[in-house]
ZAMARGU-4260 file (C-alpha; in steps of 0.2 Angstrom, whole numbers, plus 5000, padded with zeros to 4 digits):
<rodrens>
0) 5044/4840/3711 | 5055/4837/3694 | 5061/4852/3682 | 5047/4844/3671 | 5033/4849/3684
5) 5041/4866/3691 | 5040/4871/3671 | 5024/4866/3669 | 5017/4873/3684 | 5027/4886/3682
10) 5018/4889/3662 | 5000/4886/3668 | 5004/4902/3683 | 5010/4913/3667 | 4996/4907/3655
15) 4983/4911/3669 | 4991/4927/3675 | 4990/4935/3656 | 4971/4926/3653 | 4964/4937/3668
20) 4972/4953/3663 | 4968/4951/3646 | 4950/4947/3651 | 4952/4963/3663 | 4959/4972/3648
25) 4943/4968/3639 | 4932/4973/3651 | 4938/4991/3655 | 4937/4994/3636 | 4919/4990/3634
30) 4914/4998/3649 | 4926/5013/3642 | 4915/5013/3625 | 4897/5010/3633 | 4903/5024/3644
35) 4907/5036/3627 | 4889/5029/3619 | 4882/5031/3634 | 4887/5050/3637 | 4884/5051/3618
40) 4869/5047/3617 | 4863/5058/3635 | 4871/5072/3625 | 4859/5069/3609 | 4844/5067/3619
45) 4848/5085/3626 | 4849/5092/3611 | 4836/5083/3601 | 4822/5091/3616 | 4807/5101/3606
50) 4811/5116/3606 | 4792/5120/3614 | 4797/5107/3627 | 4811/5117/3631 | 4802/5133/3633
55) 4786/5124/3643 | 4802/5120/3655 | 4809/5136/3660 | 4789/5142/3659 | 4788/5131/3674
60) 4804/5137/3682 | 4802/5155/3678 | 4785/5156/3686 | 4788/5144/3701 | 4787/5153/3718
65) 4805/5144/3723 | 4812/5157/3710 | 4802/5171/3713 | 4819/5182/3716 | 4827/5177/3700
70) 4813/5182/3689 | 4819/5196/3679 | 4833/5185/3672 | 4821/5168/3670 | 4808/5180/3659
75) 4823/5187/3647 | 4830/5169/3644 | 4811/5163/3643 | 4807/5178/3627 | 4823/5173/3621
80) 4816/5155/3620 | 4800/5160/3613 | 4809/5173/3598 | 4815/5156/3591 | 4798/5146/3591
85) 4789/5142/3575 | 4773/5137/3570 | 4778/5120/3565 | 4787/5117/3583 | 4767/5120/3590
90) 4760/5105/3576 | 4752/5122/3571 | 4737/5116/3558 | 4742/5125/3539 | 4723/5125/3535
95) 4720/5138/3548 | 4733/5150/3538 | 4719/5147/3523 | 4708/5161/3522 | 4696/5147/3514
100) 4694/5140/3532 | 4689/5157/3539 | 4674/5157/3525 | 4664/5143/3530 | 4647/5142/3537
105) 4646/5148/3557 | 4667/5146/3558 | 4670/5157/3574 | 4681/5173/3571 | 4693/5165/3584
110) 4701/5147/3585 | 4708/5143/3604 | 4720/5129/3606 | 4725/5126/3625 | 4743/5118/3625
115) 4745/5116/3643 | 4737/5125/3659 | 4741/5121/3677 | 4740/5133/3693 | 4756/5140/3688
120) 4755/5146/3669 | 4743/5145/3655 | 4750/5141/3636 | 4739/5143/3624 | 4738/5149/3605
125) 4724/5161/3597 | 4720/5162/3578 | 4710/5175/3571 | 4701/5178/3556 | 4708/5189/3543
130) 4704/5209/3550 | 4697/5202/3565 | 4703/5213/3582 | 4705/5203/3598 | 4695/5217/3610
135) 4705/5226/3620 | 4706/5217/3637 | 4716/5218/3654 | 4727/5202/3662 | 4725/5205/3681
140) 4741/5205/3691 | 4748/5194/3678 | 4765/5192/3668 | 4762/5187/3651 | 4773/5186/3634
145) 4765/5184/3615 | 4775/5176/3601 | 4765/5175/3582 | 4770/5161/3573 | 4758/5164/3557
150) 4754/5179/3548 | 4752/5198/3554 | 4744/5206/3569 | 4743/5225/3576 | 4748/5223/3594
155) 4740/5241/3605 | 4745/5240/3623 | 4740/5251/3636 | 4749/5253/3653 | 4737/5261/3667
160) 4741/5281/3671 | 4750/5286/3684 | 4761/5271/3686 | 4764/5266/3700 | 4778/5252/3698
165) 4785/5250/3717 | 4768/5249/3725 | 4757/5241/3710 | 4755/5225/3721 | 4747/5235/3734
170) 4738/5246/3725 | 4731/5233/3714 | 4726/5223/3730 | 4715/5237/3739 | 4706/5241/3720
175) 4701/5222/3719 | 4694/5222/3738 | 4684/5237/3735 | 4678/5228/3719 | 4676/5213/3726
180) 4664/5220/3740 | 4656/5230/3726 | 4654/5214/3716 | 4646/5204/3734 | 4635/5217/3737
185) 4627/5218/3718 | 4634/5235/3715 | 4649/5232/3702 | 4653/5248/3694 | 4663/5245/3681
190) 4680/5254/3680 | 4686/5269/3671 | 4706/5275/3671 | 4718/5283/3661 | 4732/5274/3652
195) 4747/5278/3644 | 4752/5271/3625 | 4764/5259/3629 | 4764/5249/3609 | 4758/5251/3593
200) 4764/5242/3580 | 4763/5227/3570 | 4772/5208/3575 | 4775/5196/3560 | 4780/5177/3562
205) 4797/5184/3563 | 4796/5199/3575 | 4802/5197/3593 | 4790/5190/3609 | 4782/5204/3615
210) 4780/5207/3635 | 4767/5212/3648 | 4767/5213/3667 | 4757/5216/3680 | 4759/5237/3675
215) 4766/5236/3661 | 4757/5233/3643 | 4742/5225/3653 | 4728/5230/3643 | 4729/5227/3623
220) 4720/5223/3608 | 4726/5212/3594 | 4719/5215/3575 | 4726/5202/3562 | 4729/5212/3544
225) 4723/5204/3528 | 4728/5186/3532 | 4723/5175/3545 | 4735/5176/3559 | 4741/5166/3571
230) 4752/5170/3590 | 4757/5158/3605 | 4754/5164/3622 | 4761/5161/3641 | 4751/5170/3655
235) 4755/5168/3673 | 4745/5166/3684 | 4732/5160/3674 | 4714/5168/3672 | 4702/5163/3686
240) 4715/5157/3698 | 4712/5167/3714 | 4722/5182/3719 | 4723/5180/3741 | 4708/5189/3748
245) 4700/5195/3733 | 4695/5180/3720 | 4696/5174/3706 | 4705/5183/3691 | 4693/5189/3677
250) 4695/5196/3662 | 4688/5212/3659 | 4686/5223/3643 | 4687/5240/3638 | 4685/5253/3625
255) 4694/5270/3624 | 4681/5282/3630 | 4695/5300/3627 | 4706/5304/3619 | 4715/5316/3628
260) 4731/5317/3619 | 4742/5307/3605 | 4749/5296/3619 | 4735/5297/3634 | 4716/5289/3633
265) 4705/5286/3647 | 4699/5267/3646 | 4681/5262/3652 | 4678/5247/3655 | 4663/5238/3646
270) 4655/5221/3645 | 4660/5206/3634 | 4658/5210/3615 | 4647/5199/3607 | 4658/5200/3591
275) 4672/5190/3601 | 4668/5170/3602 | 4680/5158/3598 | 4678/5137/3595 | 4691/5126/3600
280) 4705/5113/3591 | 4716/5100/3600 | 4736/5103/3604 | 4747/5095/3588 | 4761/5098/3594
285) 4775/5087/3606 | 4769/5082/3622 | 4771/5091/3638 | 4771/5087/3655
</rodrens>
């Protein structure tokens, strides 16, 4: 081989060697900016999420069995979650905040809109006529949390008296068998109990969620003041879902048959009031599931 061709050889191994780490160069650098884009853009879809999407989310998780142990802390971060929720995060329908809407022709006192059910939960959001009152009603064995998102409302809770925290499970567990057998045999009887004022106050668009649990808060009413008003609920388990060995859950209603003191009233328990009807409008708002 001349010094012509060991040169030329010699050019094409330089030339080659500086093509292919050039080329490599390249490479890494768009794979390092797709990268950046990429992780950009997985950021931006976590924090454009609907905030309702959100909360439907940890609804899941709060109330999913797998959890159960962690619930306290799920359920704080879930009210947090719903203390932020607005009407427009729902689609909410404006016309409804129109006391117009509320005068026309055979236009129920109550509109319901279901925004998700499954075994687990229940979301759903009530709007009531102006000066309309929700009856007071009980949620069996249930965890529920109520957010307004238009208007004014008058929120009365009840919790049953004596409380019985540590063995409510129980104790609500034997009172359903005996009510179920009652219920089979065609002798219901319907209940009477003391309860204790837990709240009474009103809950604007801005107020914080308010909480119930299976003893806690577990019977209320819900009166709208002189606009219509609107709230957003979560309740799990859901009505009619079945409670082991005893049935389906219903709801039951009562009125305050005592008063026996500023804070204590005996609750007896009636049938459905014929004043309380709703109709029904679709979901709006982002999809779920």
């Amino acid at each position: 081989m001349t010094f012509a061709d060991s040169c030329a050889l010699l050019s094409c191994r330089i030339f080659s060697t500086y093509f292919i780490r050039t080329k490599f160069s390249c490479i890494s650098a768009s794979r390092f900016h797709m990268d950046i884009r990429d992780e950009a853009k997985s950021t931006m879809e976590i924090v454009n999420v609907p905030p309702i999407v959100s909360t439907y989310r940890h609804a899941l998780h709060t109330f999913d069995d797998k959890f159960k142990n962690d619930l306290n802390i799920n359920l704080t971060k879930l009210k947090s979650m719903m203390d932020n929720l607005k009407a427009e995060d729902l689609g909410f329908d404006n016309s409804l905040n129109d006391p117009a809407t509320w005068k026309r022709p055979n236009k129920a006192p109550c509109t319901y809109v279901e925004v998700f059910q499954n075994s687990l939960v229940n979301m759903s959001i009530f709007v009531l006529k102006p000066g309309f009152k929700m009856p007071l009603h009980d949620h069996p064995h249930m965890h529920g949390l109520l957010k307004v998102i238009a208007g004014a409302v008058n929120i009365r809770s009840f919790s049953e008296y004596p409380l019985k925290e540590a063995v409510n499970t129980i104790d609500f567990t034997i009172r359903a068998k005996h009510e179920a057998a009652r219920i089979a045999h065609g002798l219901h009887k319907r209940r009477r109990l003391f309860a204790t004022i837990s709240q009474n106050c009103v809950c604007r668009a801005n107020s914080e969620t308010c909480i119930l649990t299976p003893s806690i808060s577990n019977y209320h009413e819900i009166e709208a003041l002189n606009m219509p008003a609107a709230f957003f609920d979560i309740l799990s388990p859901p009505y009619d879902t079945l409670i082991e060995e005893v049935g389906p859950r219903r709801c039951r209603y009562y009125y305050v048959a005592n008063e026996i003191s500023t804070n204590l009233v005996e609750l007896q328990e009636t049938k459905v009031p014929e004043c309380f009807y709703c109709d029904q409008l679709p979901y709006l708002g982002p999809c779920l599931g």
